[in-house]
C-alpha positions as CSV (number, residue, x, y, z in Angstrom):
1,X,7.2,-14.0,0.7
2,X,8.2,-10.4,1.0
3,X,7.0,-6.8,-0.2
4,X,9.4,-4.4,-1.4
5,X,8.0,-1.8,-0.7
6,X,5.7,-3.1,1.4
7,X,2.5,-2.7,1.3
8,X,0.2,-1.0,3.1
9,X,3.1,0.9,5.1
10,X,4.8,2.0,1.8
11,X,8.5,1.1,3.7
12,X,11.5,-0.1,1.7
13,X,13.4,-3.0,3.5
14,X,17.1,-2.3,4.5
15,X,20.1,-3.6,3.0
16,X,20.8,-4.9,6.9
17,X,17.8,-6.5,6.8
18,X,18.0,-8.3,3.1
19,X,21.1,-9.5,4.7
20,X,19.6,-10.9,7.6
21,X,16.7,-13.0,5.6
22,X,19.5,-14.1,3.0
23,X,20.9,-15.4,6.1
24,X,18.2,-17.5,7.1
25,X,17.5,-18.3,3.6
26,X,21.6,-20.0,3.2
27,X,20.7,-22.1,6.6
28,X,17.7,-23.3,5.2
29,X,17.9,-24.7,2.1
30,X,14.0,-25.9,1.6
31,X,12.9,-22.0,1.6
32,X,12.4,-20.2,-1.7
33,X,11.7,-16.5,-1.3
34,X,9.0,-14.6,-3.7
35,X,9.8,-10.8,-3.8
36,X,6.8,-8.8,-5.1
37,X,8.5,-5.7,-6.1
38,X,5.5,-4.2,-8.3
39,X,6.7,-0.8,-6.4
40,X,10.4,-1.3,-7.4
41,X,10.7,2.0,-9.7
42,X,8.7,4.2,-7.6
43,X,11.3,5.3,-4.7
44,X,11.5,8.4,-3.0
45,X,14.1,11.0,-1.2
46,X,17.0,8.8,-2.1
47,X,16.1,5.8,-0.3
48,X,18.4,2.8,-1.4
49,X,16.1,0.0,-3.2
50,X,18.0,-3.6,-3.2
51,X,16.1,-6.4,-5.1
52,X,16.6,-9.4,-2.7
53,X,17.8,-11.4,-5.9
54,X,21.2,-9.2,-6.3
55,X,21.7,-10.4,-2.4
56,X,25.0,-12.9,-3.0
57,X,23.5,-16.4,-3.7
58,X,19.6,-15.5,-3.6
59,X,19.3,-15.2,-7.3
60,X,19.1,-18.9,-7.5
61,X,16.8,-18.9,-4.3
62,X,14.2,-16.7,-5.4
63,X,11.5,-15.4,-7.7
64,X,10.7,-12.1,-8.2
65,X,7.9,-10.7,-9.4
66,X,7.2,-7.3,-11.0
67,X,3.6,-5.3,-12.5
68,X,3.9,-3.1,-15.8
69,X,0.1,-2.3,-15.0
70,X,1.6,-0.5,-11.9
71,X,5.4,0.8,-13.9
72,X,3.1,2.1,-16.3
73,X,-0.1,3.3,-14.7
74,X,-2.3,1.1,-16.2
75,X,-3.3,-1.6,-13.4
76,X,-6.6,-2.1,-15.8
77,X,-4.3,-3.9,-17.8
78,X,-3.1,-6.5,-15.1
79,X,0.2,-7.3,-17.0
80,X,3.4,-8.3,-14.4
81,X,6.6,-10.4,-15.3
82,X,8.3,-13.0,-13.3
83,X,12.2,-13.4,-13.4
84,X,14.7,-16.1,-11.5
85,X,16.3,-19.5,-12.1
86,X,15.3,-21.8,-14.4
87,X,14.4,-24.3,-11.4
88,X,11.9,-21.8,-10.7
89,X,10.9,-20.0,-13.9
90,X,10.0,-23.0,-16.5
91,X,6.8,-24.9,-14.4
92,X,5.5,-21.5,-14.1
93,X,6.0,-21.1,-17.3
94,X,4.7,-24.7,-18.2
95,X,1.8,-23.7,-16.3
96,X,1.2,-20.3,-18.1
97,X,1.0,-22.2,-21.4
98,X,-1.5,-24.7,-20.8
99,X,-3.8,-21.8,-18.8
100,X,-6.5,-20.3,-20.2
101,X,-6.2,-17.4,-18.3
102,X,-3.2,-15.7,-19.8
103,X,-3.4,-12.3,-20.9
104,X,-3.5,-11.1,-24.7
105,X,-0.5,-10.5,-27.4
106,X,-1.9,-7.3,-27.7
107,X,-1.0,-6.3,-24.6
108,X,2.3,-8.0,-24.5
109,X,3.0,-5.9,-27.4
110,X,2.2,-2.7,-25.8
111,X,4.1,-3.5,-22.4
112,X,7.3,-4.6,-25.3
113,X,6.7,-1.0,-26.6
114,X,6.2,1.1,-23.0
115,X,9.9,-1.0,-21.9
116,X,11.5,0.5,-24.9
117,X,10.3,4.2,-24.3
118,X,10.7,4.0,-20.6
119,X,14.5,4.4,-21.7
120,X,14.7,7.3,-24.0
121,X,14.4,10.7,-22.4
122,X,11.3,11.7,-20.9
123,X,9.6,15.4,-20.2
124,X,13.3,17.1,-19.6
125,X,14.3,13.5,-17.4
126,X,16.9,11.6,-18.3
127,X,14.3,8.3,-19.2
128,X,10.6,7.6,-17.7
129,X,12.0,6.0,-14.8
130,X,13.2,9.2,-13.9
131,X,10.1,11.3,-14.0
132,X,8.0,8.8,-12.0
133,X,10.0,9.0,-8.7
134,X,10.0,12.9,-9.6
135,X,6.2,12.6,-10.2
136,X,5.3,11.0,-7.3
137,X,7.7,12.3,-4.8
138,X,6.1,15.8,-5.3
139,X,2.3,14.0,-5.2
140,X,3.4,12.4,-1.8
141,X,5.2,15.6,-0.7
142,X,2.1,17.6,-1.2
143,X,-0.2,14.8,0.4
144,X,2.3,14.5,3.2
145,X,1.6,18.2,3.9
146,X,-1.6,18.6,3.9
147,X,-2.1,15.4,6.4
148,X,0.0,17.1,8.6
149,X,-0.8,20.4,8.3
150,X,-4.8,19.9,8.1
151,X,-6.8,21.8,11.2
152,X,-9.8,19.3,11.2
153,X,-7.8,16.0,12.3
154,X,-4.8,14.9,14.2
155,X,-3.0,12.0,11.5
156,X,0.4,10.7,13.1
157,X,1.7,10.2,9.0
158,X,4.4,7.9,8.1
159,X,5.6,8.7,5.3
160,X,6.4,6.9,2.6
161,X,9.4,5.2,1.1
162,X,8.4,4.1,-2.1
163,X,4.8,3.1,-3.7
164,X,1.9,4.2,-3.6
165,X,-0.1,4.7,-0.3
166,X,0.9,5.9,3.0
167,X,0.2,5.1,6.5
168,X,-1.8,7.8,9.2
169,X,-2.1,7.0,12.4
170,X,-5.8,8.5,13.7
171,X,-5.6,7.4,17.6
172,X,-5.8,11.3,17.9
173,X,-8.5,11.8,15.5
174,X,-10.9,8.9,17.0
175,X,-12.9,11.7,19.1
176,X,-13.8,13.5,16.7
177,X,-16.3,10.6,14.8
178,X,-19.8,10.7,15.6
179,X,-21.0,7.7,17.3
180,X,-23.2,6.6,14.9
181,X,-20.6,5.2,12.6
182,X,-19.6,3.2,15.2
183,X,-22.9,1.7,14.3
184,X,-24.2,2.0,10.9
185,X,-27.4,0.7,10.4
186,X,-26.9,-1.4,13.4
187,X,-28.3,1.9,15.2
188,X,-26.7,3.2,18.2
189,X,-27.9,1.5,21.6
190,X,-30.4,3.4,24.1
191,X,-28.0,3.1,26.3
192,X,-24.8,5.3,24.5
193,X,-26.2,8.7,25.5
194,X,-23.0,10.5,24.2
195,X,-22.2,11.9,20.7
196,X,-18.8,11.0,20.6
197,X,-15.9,8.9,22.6
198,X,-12.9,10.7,24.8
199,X,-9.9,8.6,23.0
200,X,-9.2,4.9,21.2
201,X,-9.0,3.1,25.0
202,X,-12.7,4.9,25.5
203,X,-13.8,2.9,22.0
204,X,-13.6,-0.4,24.0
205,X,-16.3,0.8,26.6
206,X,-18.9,1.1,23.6
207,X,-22.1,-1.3,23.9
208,X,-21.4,-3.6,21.3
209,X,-20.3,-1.6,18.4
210,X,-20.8,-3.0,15.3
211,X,-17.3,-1.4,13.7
212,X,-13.8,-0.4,14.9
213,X,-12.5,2.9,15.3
214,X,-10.6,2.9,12.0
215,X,-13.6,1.3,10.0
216,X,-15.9,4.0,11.6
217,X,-13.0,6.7,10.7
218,X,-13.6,5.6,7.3
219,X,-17.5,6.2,7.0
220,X,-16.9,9.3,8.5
221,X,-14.4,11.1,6.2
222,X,-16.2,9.5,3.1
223,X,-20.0,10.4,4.3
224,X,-18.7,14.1,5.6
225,X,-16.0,14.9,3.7
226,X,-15.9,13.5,0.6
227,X,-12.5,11.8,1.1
228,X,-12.1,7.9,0.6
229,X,-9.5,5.8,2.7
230,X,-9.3,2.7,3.5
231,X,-9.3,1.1,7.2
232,X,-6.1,-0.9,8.4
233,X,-8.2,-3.6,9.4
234,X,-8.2,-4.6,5.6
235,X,-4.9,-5.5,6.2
236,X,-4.9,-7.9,8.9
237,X,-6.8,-11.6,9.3
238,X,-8.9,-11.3,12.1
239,X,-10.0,-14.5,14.0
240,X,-10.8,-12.5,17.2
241,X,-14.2,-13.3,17.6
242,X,-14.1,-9.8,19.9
243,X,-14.2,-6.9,17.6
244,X,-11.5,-5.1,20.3
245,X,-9.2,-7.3,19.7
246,X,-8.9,-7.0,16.0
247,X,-5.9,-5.5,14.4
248,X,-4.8,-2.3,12.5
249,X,-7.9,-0.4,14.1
250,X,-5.8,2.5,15.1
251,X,-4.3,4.0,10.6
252,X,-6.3,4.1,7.5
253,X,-3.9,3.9,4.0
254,X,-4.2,7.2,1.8
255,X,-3.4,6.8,-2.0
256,X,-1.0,9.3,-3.7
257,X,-1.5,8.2,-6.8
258,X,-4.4,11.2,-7.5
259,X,-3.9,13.7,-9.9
260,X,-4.0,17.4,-9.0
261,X,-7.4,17.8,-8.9
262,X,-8.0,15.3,-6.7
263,X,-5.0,16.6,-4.2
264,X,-6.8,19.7,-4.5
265,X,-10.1,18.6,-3.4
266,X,-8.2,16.7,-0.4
267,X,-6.8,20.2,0.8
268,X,-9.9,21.6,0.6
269,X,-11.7,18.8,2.6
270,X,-9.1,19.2,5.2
C-alpha cells in the first residue's frame, strides 16, 4: 500500500520511484498495490503527481482509491471512490451492496453535483481544481513562513509537496519545554532539580519520563500557546517497551488547511 502524497510528511513520490515499485510489482505477480491518493488534486510549486495506475501495466495491478470529503472540504461527509480492474473492483463492490454501512444517496448526489462544478470555471481559475492548489499553496506558503521565521522556536520545516500537513523538525526546539510536560500528571521526580533539558540526547538522561520529547512539545505549545499539533509518535507503532526507543519523537505535523484567522492567530503565537 502506498500514499501519494504521503502522509504525515506531505511528499509526492517520484516518477523514478513509481518506476522502481512497478518493477517489483511485474516480477511479482501475487502483489496488488492500493494507492490512496485522497491528496491527488492538492499539489503544490509544480511538482509532477503520477497516479501509480497510469505506470505501463499497473492499471490492471492496482486499486486506487480517492476521498471527495477531502476534494471538496467536507471530510464530515466521509465519501471516497475506488477505481481499477474489474478483478479488483466487483467483490468490493459485491461487498459494498450487501453492507449496511454504505453511505446515503443523498450524499452521492451531492458528490455527482460538486464533480460537475469542479469543471466549470471557478473564482477567475480556469475550473475548482485550479483554485485549490492556488488556495492552498498560498495557506502553506504563509504557514511555511512563519515556522521559519518565528523568534520563539527553532522548527527544521519540510515543506510540503502536496496535501495537507507538513513536517517540523523540533530537535532544536526541545530545550525550550519545561520539564513538567515531560511528566504530566505523572509529576516530575525529586530527583530532576532542573527546569528544562540542554538538547534531544539530554532527553534520554531524564528519570523515567512519562512522555517523549515531541509528545511533551505538544502539551507545551497547546497549554502555552494556544497552538495544536500533533506528535510524530502518532505515526509510528511502537513495541519498544523503552520510551527512548520509540519513533518519530524528534517532528510534530502542522495542518494548513486553517483559514485566515486561524494562520493569523498562529503568527501571533509565534
Amino acid at each position: 500500500m502506498i500514499i501519494n502524497p504521503s502522509n504525515p510528511d506531505a511528499r509526492v513520490w517520484l516518477k523514478s520511484e513509481l518506476l522502481e515499485l512497478a518493477k517489483i510489482t511485474r516480477e511479482n505477480p501475487q502483489i496488488t498495490i492500493i494507492s490512496d491518493e485522497v491528496y491527488n488534486r492538492n499539489i503544490f510549486d509544480q511538482v509532477e503527481y503520477i497516479p501509480f495506475a497510469s505506470i505501463e501495466g499497473m492499471f490492471d495491478r492496482t486499486l486506487s482509491l480517492y476521498s471527495f470529503g477531502k476534494e471538496f472540504y467536507c471530510t464530515g461527509w466521509r465519501v471516497g471512490a475506488g477505481s481499477g480492474p474489474e478483478h479488483i473492483i466487483k467483490p468490493i463492490e459485491d461487498f459494498i451492496s450487501r453492507s449496511t454501512n454504505g453511505i446515503s444517496m443523498f450524499s452521492k448526489l451531492a458528490v455527482g453535483h460538486c464533480l460537475k462544478l469542479a469543471e466549470e470555471p471557478y473564482k477567475s481559475f480556469e475550473n475548482y481544481y485550479e483554485w485549490v492548489k492556488s488556495d492552498f499553496g498560498a495557506r502553506k506558503d504563509r504557514i511555511v513562513k512563519i515556522l521559519r521565521e518565528t523568534k520563539k522556536f527553532a522548527f527544521d520545516v519540510i515543506e510540503p509537496m502536496g496535501g495537507y500537513t507538513l513536517i517540523a523538525g523540533i530537535k532544536r526546539s526541545v530545550k525550550l519545554i519545561p520539564i513538567k510536560y515531560y511528566y504530566g500528571i505523572k509529576g516530575v521526580p525529586e530527583d530532576e532539580k532542573r527546569d528544562f533539558i540542554e538538547s534531544f540526547e539530554d532527553w534520554k538522561s531524564l528519570t523515567n519520563p512519562a512522555f517523549t520529547c515531541d509528545e511533551a512539545f505538544q502539551k507545551f505549545l497547546c497549554h502555552e500557546h494556544g497552538v495544536g499539533v500533533v506528535a510524530g509518535i502518532s505515526f509510528y507503532h511502537n513495541y519498544d517497551k523503552e520510551i527512548a526507543n520509540f519513533g518519530g519523537q524528534t517532528f510534530v505535523r502542522f495542518s494548513i488547511c486553517k483559514n485566515d484567522e486561524d494562520i493569523n492567530a498562529l503568527e501571533k503565537a509565534f
